[in-house]
DRENPA-3360 file (N, C-alpha, C; in nm, 2 decimals, always signed):
BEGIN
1 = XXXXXXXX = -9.54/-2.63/-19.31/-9.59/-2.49/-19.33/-9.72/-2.49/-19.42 ~ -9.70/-2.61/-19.50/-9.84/-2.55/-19.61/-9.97/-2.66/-19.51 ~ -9.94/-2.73/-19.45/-10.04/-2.78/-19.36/-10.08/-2.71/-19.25 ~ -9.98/-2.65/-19.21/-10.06/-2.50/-19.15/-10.15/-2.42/-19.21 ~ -10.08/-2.35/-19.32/-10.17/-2.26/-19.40/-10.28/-2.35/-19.46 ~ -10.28/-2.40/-19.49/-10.46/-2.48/-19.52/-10.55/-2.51/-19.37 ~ -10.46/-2.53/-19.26/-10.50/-2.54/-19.14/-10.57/-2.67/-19.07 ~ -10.44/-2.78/-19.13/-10.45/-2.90/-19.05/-10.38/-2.86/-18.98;
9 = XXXXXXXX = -10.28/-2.81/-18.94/-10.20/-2.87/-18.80/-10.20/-2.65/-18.77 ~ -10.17/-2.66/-18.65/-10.12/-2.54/-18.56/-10.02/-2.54/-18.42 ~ -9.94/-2.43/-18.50/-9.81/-2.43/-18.44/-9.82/-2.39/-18.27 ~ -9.79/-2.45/-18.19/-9.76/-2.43/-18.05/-9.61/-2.36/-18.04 ~ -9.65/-2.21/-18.03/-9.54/-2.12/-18.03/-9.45/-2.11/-17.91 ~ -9.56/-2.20/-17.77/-9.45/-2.22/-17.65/-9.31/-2.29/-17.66 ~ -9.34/-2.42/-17.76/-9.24/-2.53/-17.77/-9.22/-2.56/-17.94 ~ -9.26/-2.50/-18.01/-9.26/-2.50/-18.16/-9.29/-2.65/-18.21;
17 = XXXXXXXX = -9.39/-2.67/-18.15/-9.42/-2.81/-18.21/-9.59/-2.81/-18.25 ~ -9.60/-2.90/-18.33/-9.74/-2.88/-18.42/-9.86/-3.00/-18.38 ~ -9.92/-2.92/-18.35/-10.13/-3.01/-18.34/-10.18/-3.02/-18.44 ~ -10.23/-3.16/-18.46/-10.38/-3.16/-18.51/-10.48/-3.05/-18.54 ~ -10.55/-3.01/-18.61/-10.69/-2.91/-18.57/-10.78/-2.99/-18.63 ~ -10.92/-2.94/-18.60/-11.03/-3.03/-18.60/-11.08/-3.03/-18.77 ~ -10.98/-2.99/-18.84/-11.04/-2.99/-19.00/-10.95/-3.14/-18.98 ~ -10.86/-3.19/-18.95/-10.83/-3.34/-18.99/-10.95/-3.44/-18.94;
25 = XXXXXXXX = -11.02/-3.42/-18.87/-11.14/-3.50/-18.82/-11.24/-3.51/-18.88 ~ -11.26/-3.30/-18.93/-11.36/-3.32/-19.06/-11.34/-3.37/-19.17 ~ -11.24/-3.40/-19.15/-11.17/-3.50/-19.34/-11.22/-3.61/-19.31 ~ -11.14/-3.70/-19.19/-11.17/-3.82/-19.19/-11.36/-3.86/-19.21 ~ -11.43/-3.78/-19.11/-11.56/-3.78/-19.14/-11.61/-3.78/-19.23 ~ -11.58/-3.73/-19.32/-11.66/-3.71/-19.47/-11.57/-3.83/-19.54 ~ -11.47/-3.88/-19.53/-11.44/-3.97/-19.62/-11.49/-4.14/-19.54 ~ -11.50/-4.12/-19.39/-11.59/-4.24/-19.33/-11.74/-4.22/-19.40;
33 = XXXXXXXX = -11.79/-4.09/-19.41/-11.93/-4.12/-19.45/-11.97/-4.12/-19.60 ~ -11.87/-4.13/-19.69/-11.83/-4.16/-19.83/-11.86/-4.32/-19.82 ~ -11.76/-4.39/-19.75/-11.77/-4.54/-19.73/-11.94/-4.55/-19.66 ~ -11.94/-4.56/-19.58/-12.10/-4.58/-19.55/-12.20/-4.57/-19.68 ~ -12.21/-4.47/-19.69/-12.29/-4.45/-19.88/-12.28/-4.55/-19.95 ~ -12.17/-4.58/-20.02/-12.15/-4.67/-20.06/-12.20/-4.79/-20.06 ~ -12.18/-4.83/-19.93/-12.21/-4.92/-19.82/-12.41/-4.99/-19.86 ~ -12.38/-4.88/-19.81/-12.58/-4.84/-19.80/-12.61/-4.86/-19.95;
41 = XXXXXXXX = -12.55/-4.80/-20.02/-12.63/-4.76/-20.13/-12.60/-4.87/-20.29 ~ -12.52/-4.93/-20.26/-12.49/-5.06/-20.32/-12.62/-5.17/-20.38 ~ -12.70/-5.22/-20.26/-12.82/-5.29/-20.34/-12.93/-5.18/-20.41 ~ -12.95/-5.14/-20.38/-13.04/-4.98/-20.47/-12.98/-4.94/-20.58 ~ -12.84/-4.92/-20.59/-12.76/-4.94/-20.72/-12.78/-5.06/-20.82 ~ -12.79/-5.19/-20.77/-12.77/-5.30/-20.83/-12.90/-5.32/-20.89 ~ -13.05/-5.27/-20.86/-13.15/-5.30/-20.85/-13.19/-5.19/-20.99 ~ -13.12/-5.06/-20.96/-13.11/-4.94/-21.10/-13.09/-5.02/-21.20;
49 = XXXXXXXX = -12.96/-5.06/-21.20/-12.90/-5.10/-21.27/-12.95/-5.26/-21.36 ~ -13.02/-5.31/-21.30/-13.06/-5.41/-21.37/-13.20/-5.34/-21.44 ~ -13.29/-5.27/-21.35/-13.38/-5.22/-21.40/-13.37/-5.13/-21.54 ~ -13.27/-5.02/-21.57/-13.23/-4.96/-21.69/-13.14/-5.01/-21.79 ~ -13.06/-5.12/-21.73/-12.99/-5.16/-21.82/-12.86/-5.04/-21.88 ~ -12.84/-4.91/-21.77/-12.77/-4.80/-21.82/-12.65/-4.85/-21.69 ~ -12.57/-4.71/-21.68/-12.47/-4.76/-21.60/-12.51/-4.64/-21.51 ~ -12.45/-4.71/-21.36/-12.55/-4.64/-21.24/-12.39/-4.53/-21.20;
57 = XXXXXXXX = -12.40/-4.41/-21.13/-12.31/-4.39/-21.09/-12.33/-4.37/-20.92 ~ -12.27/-4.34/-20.85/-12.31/-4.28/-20.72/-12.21/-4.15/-20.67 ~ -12.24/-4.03/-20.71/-12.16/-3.94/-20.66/-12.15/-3.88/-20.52 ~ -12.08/-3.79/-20.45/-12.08/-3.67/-20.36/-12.07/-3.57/-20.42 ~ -12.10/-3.45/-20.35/-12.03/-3.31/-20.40/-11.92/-3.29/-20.34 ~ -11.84/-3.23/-20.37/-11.69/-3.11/-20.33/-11.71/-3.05/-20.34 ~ -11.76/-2.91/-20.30/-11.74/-2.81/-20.33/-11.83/-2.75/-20.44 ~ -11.74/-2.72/-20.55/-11.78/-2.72/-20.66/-11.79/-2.84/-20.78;
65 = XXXXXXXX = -11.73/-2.98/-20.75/-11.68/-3.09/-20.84/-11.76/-3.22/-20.79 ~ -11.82/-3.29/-20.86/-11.86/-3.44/-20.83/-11.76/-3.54/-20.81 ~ -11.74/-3.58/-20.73/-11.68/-3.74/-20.77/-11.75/-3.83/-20.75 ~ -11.66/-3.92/-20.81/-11.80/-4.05/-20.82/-11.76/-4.16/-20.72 ~ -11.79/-4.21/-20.67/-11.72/-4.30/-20.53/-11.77/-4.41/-20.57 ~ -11.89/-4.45/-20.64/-11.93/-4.57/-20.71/-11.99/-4.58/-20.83 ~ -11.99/-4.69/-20.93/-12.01/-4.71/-21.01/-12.05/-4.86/-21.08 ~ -12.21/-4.89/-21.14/-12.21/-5.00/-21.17/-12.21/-5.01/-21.36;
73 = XXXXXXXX = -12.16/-5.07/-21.44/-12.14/-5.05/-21.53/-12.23/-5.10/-21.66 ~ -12.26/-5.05/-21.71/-12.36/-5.10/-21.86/-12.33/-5.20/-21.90 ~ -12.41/-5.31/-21.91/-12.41/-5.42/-22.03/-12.36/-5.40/-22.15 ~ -12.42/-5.25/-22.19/-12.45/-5.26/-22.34/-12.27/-5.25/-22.40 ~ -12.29/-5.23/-22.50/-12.12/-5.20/-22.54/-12.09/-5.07/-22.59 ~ -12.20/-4.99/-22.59/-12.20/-4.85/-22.61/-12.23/-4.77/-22.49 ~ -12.13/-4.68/-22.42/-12.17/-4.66/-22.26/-12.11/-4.56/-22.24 ~ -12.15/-4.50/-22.12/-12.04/-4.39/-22.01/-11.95/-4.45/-21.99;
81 = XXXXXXXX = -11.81/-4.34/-22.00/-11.69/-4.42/-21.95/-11.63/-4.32/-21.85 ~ -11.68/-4.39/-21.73/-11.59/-4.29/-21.60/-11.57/-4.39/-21.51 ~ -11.50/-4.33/-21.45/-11.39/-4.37/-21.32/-11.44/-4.38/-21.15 ~ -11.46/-4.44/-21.09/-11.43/-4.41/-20.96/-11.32/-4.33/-20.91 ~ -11.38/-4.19/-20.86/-11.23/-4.12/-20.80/-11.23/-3.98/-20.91 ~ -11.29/-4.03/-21.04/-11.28/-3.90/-21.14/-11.39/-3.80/-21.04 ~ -11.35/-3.68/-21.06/-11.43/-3.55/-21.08/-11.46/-3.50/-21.21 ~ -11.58/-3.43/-21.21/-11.62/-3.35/-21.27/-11.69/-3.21/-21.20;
89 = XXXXXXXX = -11.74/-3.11/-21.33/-11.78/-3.00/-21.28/-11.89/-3.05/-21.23 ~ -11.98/-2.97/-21.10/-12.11/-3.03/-21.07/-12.23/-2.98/-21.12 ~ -12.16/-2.83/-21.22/-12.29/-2.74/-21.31/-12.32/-2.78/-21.45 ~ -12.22/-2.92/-21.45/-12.26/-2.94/-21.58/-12.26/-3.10/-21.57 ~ -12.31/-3.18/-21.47/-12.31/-3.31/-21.42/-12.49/-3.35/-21.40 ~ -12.54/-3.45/-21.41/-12.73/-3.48/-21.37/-12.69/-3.49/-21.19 ~ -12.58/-3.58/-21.19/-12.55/-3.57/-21.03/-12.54/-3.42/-20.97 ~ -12.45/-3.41/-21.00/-12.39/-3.23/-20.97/-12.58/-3.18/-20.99;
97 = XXXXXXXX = -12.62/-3.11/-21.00/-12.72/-3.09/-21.03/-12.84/-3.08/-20.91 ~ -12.82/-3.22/-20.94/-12.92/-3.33/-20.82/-12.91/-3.23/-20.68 ~ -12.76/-3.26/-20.68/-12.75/-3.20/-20.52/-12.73/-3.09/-20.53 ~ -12.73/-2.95/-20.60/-12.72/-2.83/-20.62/-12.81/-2.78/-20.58 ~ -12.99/-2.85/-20.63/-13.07/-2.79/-20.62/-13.14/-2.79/-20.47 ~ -13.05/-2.87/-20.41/-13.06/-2.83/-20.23/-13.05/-2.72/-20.19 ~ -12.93/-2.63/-20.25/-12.89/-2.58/-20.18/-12.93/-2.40/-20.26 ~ -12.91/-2.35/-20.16/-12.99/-2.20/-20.17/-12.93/-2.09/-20.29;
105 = XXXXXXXX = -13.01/-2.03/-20.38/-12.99/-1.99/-20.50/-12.83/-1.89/-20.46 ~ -12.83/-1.79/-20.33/-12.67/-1.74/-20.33/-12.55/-1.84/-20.31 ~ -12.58/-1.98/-20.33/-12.43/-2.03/-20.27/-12.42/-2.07/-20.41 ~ -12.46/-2.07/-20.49/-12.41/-2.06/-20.66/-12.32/-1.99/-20.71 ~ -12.38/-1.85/-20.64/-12.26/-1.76/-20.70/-12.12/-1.84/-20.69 ~ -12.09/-1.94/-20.63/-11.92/-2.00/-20.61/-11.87/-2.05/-20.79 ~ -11.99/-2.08/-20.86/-11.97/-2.13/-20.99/-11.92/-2.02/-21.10 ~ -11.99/-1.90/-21.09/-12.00/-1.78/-21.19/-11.87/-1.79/-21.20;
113 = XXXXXXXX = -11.73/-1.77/-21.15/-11.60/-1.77/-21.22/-11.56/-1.88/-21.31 ~ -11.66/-2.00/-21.28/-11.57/-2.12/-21.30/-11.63/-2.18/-21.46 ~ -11.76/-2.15/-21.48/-11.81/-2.20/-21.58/-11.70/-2.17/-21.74 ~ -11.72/-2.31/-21.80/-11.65/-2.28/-21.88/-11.71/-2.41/-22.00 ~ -11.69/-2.34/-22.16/-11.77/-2.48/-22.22/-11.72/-2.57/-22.23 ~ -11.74/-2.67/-22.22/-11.73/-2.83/-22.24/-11.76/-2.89/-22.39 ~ -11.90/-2.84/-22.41/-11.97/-2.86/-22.55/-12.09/-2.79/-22.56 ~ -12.12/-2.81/-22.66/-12.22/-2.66/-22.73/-12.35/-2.65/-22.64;
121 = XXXXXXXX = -12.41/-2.75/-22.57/-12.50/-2.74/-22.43/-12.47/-2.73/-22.34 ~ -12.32/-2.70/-22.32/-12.30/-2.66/-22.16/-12.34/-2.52/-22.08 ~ -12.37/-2.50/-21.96/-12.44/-2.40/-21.90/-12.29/-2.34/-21.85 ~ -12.32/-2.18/-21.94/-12.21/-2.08/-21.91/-12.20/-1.94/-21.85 ~ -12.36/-1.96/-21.84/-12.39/-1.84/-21.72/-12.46/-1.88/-21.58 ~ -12.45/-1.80/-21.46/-12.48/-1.87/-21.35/-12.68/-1.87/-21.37 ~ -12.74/-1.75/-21.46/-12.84/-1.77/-21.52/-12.90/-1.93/-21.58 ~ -12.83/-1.98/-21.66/-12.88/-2.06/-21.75/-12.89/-2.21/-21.60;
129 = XXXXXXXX = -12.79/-2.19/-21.55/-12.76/-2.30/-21.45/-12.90/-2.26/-21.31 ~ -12.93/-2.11/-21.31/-13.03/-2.10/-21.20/-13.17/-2.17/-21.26 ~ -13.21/-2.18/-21.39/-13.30/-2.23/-21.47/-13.32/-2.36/-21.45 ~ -13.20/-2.44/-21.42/-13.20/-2.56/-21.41/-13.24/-2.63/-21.32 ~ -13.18/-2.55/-21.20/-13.19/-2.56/-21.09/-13.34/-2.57/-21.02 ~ -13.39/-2.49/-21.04/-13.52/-2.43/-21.01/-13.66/-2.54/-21.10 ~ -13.60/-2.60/-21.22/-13.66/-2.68/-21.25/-13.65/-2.85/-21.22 ~ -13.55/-2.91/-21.18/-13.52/-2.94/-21.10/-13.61/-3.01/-20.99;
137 = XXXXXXXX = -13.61/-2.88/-20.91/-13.67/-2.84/-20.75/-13.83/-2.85/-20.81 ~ -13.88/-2.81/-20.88/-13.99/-2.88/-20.96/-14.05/-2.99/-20.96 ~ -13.94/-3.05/-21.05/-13.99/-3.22/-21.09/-13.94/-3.30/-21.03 ~ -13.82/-3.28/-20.92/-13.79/-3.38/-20.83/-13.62/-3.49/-20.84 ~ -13.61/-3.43/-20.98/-13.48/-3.51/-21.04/-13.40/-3.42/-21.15 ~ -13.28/-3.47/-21.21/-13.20/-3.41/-21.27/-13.18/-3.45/-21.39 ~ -13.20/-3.42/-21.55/-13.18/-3.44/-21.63/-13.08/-3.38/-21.73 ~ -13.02/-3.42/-21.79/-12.88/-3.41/-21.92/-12.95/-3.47/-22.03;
145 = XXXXXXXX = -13.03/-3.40/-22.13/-13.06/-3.46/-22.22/-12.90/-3.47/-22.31 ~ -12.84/-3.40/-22.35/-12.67/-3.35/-22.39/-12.61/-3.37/-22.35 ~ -12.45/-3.43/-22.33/-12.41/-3.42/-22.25/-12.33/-3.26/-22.22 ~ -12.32/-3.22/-22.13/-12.29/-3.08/-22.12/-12.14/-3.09/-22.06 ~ -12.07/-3.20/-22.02/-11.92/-3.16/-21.98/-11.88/-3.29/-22.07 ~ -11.90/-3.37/-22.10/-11.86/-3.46/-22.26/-11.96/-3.49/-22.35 ~ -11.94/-3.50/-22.51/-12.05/-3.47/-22.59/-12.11/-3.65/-22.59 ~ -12.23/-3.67/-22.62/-12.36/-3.76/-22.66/-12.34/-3.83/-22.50;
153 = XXXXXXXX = -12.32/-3.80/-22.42/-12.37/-3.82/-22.30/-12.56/-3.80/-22.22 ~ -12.61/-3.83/-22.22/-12.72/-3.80/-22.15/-12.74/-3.88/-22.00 ~ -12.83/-3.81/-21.94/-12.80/-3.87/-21.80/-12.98/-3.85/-21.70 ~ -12.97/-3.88/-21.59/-13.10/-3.84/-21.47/-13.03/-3.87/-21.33 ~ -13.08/-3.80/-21.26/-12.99/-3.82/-21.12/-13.12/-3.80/-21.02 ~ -13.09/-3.87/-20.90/-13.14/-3.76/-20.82/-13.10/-3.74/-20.68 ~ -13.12/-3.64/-20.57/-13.04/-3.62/-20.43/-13.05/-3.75/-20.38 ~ -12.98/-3.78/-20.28/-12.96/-3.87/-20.13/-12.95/-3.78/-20.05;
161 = XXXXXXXX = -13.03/-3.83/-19.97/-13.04/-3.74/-19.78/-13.02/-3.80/-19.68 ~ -12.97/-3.77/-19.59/-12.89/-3.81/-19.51/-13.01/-3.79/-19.36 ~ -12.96/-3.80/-19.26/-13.02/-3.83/-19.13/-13.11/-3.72/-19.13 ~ -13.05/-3.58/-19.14/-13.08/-3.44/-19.09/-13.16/-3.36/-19.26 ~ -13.19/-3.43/-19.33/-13.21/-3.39/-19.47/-13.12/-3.32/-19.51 ~ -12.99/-3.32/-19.50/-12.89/-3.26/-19.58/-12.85/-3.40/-19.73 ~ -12.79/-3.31/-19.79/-12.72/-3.39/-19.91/-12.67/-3.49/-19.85 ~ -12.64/-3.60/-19.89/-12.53/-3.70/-19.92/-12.45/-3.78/-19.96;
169 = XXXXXXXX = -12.52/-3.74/-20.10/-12.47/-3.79/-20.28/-12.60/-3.76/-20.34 ~ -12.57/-3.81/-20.48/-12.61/-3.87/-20.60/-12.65/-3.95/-20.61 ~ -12.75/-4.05/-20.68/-12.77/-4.16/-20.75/-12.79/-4.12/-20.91 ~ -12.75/-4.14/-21.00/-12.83/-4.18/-21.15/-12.76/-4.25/-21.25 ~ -12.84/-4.23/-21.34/-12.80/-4.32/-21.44/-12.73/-4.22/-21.61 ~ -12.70/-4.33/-21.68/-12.63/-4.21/-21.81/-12.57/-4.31/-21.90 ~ -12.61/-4.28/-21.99/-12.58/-4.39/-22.17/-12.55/-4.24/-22.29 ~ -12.54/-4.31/-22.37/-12.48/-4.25/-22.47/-12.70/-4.17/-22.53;
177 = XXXXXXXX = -12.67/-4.06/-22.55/-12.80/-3.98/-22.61/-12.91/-4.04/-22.72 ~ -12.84/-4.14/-22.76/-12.87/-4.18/-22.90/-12.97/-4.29/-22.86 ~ -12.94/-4.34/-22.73/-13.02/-4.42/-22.69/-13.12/-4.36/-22.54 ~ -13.05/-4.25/-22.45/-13.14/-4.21/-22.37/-13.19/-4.08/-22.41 ~ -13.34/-4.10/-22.48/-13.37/-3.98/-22.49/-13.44/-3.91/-22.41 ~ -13.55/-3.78/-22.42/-13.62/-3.74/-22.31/-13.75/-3.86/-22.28 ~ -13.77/-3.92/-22.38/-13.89/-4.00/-22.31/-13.86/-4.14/-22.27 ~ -13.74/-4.17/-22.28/-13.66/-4.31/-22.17/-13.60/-4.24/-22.07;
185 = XXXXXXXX = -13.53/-4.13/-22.07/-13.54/-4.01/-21.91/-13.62/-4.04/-21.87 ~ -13.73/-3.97/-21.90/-13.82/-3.96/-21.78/-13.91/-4.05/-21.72 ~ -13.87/-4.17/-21.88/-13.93/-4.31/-21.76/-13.84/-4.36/-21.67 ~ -13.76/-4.36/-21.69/-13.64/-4.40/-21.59/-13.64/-4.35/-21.46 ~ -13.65/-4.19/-21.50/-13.69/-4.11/-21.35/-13.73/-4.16/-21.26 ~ -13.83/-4.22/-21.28/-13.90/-4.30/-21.15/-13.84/-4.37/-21.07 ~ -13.75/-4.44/-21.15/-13.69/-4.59/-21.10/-13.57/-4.50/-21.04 ~ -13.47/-4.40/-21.09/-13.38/-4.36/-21.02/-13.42/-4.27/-20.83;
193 = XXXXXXXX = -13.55/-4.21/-20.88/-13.61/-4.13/-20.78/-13.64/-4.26/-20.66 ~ -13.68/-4.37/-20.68/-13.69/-4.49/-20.65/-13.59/-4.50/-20.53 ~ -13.47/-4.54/-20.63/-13.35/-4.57/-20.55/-13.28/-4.51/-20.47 ~ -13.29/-4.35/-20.53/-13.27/-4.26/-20.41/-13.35/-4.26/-20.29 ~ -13.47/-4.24/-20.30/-13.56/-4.27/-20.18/-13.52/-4.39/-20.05 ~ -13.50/-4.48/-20.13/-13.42/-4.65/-20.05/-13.26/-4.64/-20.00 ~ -13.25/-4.55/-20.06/-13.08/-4.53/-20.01/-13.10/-4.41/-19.86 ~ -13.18/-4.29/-19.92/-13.18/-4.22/-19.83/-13.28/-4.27/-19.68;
201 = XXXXXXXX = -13.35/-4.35/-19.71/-13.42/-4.46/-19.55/-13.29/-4.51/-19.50 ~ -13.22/-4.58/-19.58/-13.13/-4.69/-19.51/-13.03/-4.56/-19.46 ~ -13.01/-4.45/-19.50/-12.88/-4.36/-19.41/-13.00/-4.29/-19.30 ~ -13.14/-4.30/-19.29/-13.13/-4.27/-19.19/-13.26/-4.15/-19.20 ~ -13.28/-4.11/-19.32/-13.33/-4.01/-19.35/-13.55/-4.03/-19.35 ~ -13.60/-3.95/-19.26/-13.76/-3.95/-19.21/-13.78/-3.86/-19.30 ~ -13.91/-3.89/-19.38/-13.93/-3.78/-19.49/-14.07/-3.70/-19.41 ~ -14.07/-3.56/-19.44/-14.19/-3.55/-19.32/-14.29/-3.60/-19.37;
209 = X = -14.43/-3.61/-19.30/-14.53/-3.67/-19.31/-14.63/-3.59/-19.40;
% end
């Protein structure tokens, strides 16, 4: 019954027995093209990663939530500490962010109920998050000087695009504030914008001319 009501399976009321519907297919697809990403995006990761000396992440979006499906990890001994498999919010993530700013100023409104503080820089109106957004779409990448969903976090991200120019993750990087500040951001930018660019050729993605 609750796999009905979410609407994997549908009841065949002739003989009371239950089908498939085509949302289990879209599952598997999005979690085959999770692995692919990965896949792909592994040496471009390793190449961030030696280049910043930060810890690289590689997210998707859900919805409203990032996960992180890869992750290469900081040398240093002072670092990000996340998970493969963790989520977070995506209005207060450089990833989350990243791929936000694809997407068209009304499909935000999904966040306005959800925003909630984290820490004293987190974005709590769908305002403060359109600001970001929009800047952003600007400069080409995503920046957390603060961390805004755990404190002395700082971060830079930027989209992956897929065949069709849609989203297909994240790439960035993220250390503790004290050490990433705005003007090691935004040198770094490059190199993350970099790797995105090389991830998104290898999935496929023609940039127009």
């Amino acid at each position: 019954a609750t796999l009905q009501q979410l609407g994997y399976v549908h009841k065949n009321d002739a003989d009371s027995t239950y089908e498939l519907t085509v949302k289990i297919w879209e599952l598997g697809n999005h979690v085959i093209g999770s692995m692919d990403l990965v896949k792909m995006a592994r040496p471009a990761m390793t190449k961030l990663a030696d280049l910043t000396g930060e810890t690289v992440h590689l997210s998707v979006l859900d919805d409203t939530d990032v996960v992180y499906v890869d992750k290469i990890e900081s040398k240093h001994q002072i670092r990000a500490h996340t998970s493969v498999g963790m989520r977070a919010p995506a209005f207060a993530m450089a990833t989350g962010k990243a791929m936000l700013a694809h997407e068209p100023d009304e499909a935000l409104e999904r966040f306005r109920p959800l925003f909630k503080r984290s820490t004293d820089p987190t974005r709590v109106t769908l305002e403060e998050l359109l600001a970001d957004i929009r800047q952003i779409r600007q400069q080409g990448y995503a920046m957390v000087l603060q961390g805004e969903w755990r404190d002395g976090i700082a971060a830079c991200a930027c989209a992956i695009l897929g065949q069709a120019g849609s989203v297909a993750g994240a790439i960035g990087i993220s250390g503790p504030d004290s050490r990433l500040k705005r003007k090691e951001l935004k040198q770094f930018s490059e190199e993350v914008r970099e790797a995105a660019r090389t991830i998104s050729l290898a999935l496929g993605y023609l940039p127009h001319p």
